[in-house]
ROTORBA-153593 format. One record per residue (C-alpha): chain; x, y, z. Coordinates in nm, 2 decimals, padded with zeros to 4 digits. Layout:
pati:A | east:X | north:Y | up:Z $
...
// end
This chain:
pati:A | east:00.42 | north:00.24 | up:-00.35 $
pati:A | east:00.23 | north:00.27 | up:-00.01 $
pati:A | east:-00.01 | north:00.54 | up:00.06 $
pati:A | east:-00.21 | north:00.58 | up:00.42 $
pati:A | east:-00.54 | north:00.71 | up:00.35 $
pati:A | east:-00.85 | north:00.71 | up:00.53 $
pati:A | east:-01.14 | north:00.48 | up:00.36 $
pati:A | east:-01.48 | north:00.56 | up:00.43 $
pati:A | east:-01.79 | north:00.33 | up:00.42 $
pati:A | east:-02.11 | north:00.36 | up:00.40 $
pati:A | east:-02.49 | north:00.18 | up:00.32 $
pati:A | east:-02.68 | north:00.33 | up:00.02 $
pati:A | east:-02.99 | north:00.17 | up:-00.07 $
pati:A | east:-02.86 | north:-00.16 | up:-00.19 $
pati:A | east:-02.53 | north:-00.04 | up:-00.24 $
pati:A | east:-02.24 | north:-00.04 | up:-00.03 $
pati:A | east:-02.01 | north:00.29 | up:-00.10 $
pati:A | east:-01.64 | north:00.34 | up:-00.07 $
pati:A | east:-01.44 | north:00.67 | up:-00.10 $
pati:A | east:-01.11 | north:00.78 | up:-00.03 $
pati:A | east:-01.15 | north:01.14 | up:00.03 $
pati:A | east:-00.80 | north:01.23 | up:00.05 $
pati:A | east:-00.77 | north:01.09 | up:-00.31 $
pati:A | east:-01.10 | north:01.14 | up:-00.43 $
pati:A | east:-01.16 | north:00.78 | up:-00.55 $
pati:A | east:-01.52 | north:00.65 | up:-00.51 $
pati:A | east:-01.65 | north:00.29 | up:-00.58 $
pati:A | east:-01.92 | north:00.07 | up:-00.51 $
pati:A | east:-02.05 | north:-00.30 | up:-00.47 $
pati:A | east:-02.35 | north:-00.52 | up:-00.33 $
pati:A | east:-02.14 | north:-00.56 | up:-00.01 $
pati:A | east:-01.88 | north:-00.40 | up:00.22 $
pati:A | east:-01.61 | north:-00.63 | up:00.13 $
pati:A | east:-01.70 | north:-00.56 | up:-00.25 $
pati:A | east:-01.71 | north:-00.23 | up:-00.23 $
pati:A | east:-01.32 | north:-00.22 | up:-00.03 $
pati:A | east:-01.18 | north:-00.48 | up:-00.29 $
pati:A | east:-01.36 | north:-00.26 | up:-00.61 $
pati:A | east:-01.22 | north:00.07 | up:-00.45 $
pati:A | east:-00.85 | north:-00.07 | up:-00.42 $
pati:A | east:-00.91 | north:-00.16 | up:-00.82 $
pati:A | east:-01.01 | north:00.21 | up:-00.89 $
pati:A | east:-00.71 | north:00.30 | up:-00.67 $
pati:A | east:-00.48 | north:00.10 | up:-00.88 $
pati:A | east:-00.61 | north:00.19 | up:-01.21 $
pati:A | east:-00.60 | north:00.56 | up:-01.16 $
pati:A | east:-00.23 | north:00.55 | up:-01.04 $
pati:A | east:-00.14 | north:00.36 | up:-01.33 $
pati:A | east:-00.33 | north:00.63 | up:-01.59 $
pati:A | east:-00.19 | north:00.86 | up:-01.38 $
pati:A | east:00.23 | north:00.72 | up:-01.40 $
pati:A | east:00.17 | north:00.65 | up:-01.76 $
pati:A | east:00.08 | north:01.01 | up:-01.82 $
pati:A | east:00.33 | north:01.16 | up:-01.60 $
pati:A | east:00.09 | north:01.33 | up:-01.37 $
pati:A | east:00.06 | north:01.14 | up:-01.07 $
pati:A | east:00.38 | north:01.32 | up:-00.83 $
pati:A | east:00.21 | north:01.63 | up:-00.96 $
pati:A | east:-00.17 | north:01.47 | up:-00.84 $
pati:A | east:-00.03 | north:01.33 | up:-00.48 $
pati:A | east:00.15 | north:01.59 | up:-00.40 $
pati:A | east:-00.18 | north:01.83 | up:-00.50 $
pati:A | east:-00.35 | north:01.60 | up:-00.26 $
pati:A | east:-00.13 | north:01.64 | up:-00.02 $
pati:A | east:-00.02 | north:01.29 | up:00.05 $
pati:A | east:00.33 | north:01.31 | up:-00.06 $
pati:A | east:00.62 | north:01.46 | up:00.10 $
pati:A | east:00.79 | north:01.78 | up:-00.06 $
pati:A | east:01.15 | north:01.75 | up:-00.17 $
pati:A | east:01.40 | north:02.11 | up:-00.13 $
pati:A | east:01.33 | north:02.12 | up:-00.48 $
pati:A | east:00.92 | north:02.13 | up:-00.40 $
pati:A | east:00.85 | north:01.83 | up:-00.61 $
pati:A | east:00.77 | north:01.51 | up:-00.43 $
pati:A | east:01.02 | north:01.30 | up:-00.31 $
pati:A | east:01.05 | north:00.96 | up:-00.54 $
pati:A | east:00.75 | north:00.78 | up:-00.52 $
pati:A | east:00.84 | north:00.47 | up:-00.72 $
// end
């Protein structure tokens, strides 16, 4: 699956942070790299809880990052 989202970075104390805001996904590290490579790990884990409950056509399309079908479900993600 490929998703386009907007990552935003920024300096917090000692800690670099990383957020997705269409998503909602936040993550952290001692540098900017870190902080990318920790919140593409968050990104991953979340849409595998999220397949393995069923919930995550339901979550994108909530987020609005998936394309509605005539049916108004997401179009096949997978």
């Amino acid at each position: 699956m490929k998703l386009k989202a907007t990552a935003e970075l920024w300096q917090k104390g000692n800690w670099c942070i990383a957020k997705l805001p269409e998503l909602d996904f936040v993550a952290q590290g001692k540098t900017i790299d870190e902080a990318k490579a920790n919140l593409v790990e968050v990104a991953h884990i979340q849409f595998a809880e999220m397949k393995e409950l069923g919930t995550l056509k339901e979550y994108l399309q909530d987020a609005g990052t998936c394309s509605k079908n005539e049916k108004g479900g997401c179009y096949d993600i997978y």
